[in-house]
VOGU-3710 file (C-alpha; in Angstrom, 3 decimals, decimal comma):
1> xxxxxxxxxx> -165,086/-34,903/6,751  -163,946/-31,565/4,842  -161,736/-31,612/1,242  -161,986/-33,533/-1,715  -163,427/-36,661/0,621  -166,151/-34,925/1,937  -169,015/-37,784/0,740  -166,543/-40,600/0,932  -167,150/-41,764/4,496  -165,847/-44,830/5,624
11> xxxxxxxxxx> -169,021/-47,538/5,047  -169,078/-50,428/7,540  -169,803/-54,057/6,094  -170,305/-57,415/8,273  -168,974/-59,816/6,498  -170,305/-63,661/7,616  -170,992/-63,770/11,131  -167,403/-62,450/12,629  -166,292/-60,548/10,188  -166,380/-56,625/9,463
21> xxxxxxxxxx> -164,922/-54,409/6,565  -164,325/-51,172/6,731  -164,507/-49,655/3,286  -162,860/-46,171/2,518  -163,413/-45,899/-1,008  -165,162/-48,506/-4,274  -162,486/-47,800/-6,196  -158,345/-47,921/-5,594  -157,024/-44,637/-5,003  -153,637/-42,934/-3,334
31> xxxxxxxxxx> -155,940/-41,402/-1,085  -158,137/-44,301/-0,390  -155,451/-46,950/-0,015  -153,263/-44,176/2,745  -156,547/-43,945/4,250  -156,696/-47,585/4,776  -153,441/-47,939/6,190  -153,753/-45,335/8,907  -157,319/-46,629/9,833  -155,445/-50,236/10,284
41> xxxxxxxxxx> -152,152/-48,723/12,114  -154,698/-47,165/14,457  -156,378/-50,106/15,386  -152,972/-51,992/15,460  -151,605/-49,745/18,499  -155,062/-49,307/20,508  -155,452/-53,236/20,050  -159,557/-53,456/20,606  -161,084/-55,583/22,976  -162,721/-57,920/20,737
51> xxxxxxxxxx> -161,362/-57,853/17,713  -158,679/-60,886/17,198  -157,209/-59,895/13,866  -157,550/-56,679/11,613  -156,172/-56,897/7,619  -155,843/-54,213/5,759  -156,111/-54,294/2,023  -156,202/-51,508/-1,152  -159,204/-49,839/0,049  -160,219/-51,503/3,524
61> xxxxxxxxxx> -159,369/-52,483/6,555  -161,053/-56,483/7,312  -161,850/-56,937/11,280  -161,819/-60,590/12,901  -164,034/-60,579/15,824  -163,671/-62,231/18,780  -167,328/-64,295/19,158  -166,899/-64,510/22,997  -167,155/-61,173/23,239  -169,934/-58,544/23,128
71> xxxxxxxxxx> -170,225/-58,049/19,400  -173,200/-55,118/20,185  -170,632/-53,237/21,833  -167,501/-54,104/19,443  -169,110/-53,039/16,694  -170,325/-49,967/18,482  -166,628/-49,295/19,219  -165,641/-49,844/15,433  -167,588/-47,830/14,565  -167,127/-44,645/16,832
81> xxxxxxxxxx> -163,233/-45,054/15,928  -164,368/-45,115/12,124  -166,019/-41,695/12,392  -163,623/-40,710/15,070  -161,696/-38,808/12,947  -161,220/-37,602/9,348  -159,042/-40,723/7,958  -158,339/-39,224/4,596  -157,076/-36,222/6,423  -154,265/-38,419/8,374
91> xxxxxxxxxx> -150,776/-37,474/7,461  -148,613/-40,507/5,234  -147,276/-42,790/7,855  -143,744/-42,654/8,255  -142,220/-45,232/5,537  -139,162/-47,029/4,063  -137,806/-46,694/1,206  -136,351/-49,752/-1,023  -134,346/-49,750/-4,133  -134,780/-52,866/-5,690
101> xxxxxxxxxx> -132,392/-54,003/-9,161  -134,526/-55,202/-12,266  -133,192/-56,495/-15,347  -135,794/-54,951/-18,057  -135,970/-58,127/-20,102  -139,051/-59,258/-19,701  -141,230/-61,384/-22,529  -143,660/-58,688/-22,440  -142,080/-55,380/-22,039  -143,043/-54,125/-25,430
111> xxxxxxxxxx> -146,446/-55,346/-25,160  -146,910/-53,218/-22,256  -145,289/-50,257/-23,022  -147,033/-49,977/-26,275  -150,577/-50,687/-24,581  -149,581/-47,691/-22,081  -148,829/-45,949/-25,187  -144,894/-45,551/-24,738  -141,462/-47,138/-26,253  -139,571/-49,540/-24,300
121> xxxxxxxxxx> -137,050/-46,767/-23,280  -139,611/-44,422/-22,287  -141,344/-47,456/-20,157  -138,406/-48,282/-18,395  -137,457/-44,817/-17,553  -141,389/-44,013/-16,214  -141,014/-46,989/-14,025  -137,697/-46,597/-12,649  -138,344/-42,432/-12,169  -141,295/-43,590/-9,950
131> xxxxxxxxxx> -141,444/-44,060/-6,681  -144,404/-46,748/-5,368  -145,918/-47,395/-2,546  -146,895/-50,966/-1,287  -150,487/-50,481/-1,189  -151,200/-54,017/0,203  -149,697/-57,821/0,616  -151,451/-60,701/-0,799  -152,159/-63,298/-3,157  -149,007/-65,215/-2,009
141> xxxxxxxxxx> -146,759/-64,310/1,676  -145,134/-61,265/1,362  -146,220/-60,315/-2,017  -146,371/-56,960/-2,801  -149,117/-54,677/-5,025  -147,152/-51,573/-5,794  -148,855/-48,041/-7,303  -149,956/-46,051/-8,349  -148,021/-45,331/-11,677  -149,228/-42,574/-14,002
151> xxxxxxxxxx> -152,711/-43,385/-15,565  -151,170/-44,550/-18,837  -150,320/-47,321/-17,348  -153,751/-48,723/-16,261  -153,609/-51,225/-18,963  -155,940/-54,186/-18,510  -154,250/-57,607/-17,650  -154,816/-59,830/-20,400  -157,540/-62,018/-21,838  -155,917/-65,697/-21,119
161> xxxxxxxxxx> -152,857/-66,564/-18,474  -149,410/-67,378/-18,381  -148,929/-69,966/-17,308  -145,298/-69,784/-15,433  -143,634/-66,807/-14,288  -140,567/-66,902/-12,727  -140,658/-66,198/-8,710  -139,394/-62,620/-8,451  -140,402/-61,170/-11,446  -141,518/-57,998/-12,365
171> xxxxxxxxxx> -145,316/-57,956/-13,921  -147,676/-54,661/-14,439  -150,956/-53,989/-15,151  -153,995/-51,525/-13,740  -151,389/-48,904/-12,902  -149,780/-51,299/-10,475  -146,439/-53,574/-9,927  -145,744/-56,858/-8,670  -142,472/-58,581/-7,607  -143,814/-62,099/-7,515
181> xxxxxxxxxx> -143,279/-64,129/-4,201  -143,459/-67,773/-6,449  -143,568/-68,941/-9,704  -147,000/-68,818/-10,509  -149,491/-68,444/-13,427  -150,832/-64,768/-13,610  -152,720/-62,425/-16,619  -150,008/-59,553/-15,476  -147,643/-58,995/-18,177  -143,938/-59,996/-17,321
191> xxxxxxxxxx> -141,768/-56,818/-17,783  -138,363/-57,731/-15,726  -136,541/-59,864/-13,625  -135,776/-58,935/-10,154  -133,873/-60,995/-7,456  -135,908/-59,716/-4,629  -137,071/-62,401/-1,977  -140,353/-60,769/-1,014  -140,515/-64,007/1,710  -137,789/-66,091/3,231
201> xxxxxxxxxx> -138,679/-67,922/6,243  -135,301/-68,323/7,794  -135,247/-64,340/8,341  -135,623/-62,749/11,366  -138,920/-60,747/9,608  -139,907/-63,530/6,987  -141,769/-60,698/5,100  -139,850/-57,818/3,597  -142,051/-55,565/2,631  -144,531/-53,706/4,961
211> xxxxxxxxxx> -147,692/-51,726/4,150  -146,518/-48,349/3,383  -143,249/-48,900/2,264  -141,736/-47,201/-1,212  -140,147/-49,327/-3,579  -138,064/-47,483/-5,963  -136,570/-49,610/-8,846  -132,864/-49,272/-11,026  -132,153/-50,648/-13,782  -129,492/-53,360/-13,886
221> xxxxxxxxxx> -128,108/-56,083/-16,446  -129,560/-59,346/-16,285  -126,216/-60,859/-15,731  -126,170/-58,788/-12,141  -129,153/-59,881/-11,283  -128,474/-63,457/-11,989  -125,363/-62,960/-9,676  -127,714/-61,533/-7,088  -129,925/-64,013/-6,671  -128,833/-66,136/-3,670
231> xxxxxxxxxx> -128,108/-62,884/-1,858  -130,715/-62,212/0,847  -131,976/-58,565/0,394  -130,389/-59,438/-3,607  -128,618/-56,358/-3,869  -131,325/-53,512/-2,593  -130,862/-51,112/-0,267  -133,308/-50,266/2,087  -133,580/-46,568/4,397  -135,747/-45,078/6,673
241> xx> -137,908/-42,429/5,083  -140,328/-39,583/6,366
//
């Protein structure tokens, strides 16, 4: 590998005894996480022999094996496509973009923003001037992990839990967003409401969001967002993006 990534080759991990994780970076990073995501899309389209499911996640990409098969030779295959080429080198996959409505309200806006060391005016207007990427799903269907916002914001989450906030709210922490799939308990601090359904089984693609994807968010009133919210796609707007 050449660049910045020179000594951050992929490491390969077996994880029980049909499992395999291939790790692009220790730590969460833009380049790690696109890294990730092309290394996944790759094995997506060339759909291995032997290998029944493939995840990816922030950082790394989990393999399923298929135990019938010759695991010698799958994981010789894994890994000849891991070193195949430089993965940190791949160009951003082709994305979409979102823009999502938030209401701004939340119990612990000014928490936050003075943790990251701004006003509530100046958080709002980071956050909504930002465009993130959906670095992974997880935690609940559909749910997405969005960064990376500026390094201000990697504020830890916080020492006990809340314990319910509302399905498709807004929470931050670690330089990262989440529009909550459920109401659930969570150490995130709530910032806003949205009236995004990240999952809805009765649609044709139950999950919204896909790996990749930007999410840009606007500021709205929480009385449109209330009016939003049995709406399907709740007011956003969603294009095609290079």
């Amino acid at each position: 590998m050449n660049g910045d990534h020179a000594n951050r080759v992929p490491k390969i991990i077996f994880v029980g005894v049909d499992g395999v994780l291939v790790r692009f970076a220790e730590q969460m990073s833009d380049a790690a996480n696109a890294a990730a995501l092309a290394f996944h899309k790759h094995i997506e389209n060339i759909a291995p022999v032997g290998i029944r499911e493939a995840a990816p996640s922030l950082t790394a990409v989990y393999l399923k094996l298929d135990l019938d098969a010759e695991i010698e030779q799958v994981v010789q295959s894994v890994t000849e496509e891991v070193h195949a080429r430089d993965w940190f080198a791949e160009p951003m996959l082709q994305s979409r973009l979102w823009t999502i409505p938030c209401s701004f309200d939340g119990p612990q806006l000014s928490e936050a923003a003075q943790l990251a060391g701004v006003n509530e005016t100046q958080a709002v207007a980071q956050i909504t001037s930002t465009q993130v990427r959906v670095l992974t799903l997880g935690f609940a269907p559909g749910q997405p992990y969005l960064g990376n916002l500026e390094s201000h914001w990697n504020i830890a989450r916080m020492d006990g839990v809340a314990p319910r906030v509302p399905a498709r709210a807004l929470v931050v922490a670690v330089a990262q967003l989440i529009i909550f799939a459920n109401e659930t308990p969570t150490g995130w601090r709530h910032i806003g409401q949205s009236a995004f359904q990240c999952f809805d089984q009765n649609r044709a693609e139950p999950f919204a969001f896909q790996a990749g994807d930007r999410v840009q968010f606007v500021s709205a009133a929480r009385s449109e967002i209330d009016a939003l919210w049995d709406d399907s796609f709740v007011g956003a707007r969603l294009e095609v993006v290079s």
